[in-house]
N, C-alpha and C positions, 0 to 999 in steps of 0.2 A: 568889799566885804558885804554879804547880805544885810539885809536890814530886817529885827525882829520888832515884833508888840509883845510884850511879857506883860499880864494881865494873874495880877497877885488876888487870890480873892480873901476875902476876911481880915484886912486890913485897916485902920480908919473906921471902922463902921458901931457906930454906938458907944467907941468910947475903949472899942475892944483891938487888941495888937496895932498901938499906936507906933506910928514910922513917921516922924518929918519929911519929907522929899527931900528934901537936901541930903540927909540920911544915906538914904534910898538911892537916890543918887551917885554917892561916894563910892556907894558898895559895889552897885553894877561896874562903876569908873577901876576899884580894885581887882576886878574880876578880867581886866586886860578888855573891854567893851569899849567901843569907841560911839563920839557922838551921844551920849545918854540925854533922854530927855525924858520927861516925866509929865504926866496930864492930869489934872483934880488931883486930891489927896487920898485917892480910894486904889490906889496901886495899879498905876498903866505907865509902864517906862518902855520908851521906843528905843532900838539901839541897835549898833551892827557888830556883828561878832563872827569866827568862824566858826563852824564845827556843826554839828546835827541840833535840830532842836531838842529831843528829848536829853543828848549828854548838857545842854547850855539850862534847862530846865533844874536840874540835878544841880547842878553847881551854884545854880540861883537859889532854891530850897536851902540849900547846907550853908550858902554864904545867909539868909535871912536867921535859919536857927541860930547859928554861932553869934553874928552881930547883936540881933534884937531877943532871941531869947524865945520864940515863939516860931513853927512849923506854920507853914500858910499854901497851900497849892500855888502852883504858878501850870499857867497856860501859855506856852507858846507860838505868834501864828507869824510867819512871815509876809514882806508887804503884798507879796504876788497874791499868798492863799486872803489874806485880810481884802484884796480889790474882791476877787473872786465871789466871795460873801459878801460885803455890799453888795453885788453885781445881781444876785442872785434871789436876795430878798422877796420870797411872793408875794409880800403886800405892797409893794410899791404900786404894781399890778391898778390896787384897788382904789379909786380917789375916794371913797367913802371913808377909810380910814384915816384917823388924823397918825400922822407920823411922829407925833409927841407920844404917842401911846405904846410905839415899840421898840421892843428890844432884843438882844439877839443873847443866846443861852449858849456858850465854847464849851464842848464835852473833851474830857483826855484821849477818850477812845473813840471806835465807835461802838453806838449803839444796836442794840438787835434789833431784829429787822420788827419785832412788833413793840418797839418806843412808842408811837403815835397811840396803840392802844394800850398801854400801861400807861400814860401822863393825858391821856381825852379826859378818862374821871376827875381828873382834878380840876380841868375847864369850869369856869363858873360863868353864870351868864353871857356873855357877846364874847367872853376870850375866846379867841381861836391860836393854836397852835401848827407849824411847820415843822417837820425835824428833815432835815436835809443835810445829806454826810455827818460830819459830829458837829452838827450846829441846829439848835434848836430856836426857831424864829417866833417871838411871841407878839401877839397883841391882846393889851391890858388896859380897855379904856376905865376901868376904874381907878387905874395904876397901878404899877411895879407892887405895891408895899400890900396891897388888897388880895395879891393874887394868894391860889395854893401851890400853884408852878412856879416855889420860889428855888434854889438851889439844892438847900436841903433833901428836898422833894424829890428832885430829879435824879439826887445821888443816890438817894434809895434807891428810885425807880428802876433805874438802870444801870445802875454796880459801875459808874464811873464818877472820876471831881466833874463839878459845873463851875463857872463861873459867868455871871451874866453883866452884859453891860446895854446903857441904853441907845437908842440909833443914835442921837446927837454926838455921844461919846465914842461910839463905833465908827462912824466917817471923818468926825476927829482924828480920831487912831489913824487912819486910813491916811488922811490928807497929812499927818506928821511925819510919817514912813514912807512918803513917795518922796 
């Protein structure tokens, strides 16, 4: 069976659509998912399952409403496409950058082809951004929490869900799923 990353966003965060992972857990394990695993408490569960990502996404949305009560996007990437992205990050490129400072932005779709100049304006001093296929590569030396390329933003931007996670947590995901 393939092996998925299902990356819940708006979960855990402030206090807001609280999930226990064990929870979380259960529910993927009911949904016939084998192997479930779960990483931090911000909604990253790895698992293998068969069927397309888009119908496994769906069935993950409707099993999180009915369980918890609360609608929450879900992005699905499998391990091949999740190497692939690592692989592909242009700032690794850069030794000037610290690689605590980035993170990578998972769109549902893709984006149009002038993304990079719809979300430039929002750059604030040294951010620089990447959008490469539906993945938007950022670096944020002031930090994640400073920036205005937060998710919200993006989804405006570009009429698709975001969810973003940070490198440490992304080759994580990576190294669970191989």
């Amino acid at each position: 069976m393939p092996t998925y990353i299902a990356m819940l966003r708006g979960i855990n965060v402030s206090g807001h659509n609280p999930v226990k992972m064990e929870q979380l857990r259960a529910a993927f394990g009911s949904l016939g998912f084998a192997n479930v695993k779960t990483y931090v408490q911000s909604g990253n569960v790895v698992f293998e399952a068969k069927g397309p990502a888009s119908e496994l996404s769906a069935k993950i949305e409707e099993k999180i409403l009915c369980d918890f009560g609360f609608a929450v996007p879900v992005l699905l990437k499998t391990a091949k496409e999740m190497a692939d992205i690592v692989k592909r990050n242009p700032f690794l490129k850069d030794k000037a950058i610290d690689q605590s400072k980035l993170h990578v932005t998972f769109l549902s779709g893709t984006p149009p082809k002038t993304a990079l100049e719809l979300l430039q304006p929002l750059a604030r001093g040294e951010e620089q951004l990447r959008v490469l296929d539906r993945e938007i590569y950022l670096y944020c030396p002031d930090g994640y929490g400073n920036t205005k390329l937060n998710n919200t933003a993006i989804e405006k931007k570009l009429s698709c869900r975001a969810t973003t996670r940070n490198w440490n947590t992304t080759k994580t995901l990576l190294a669970m799923a191989e």
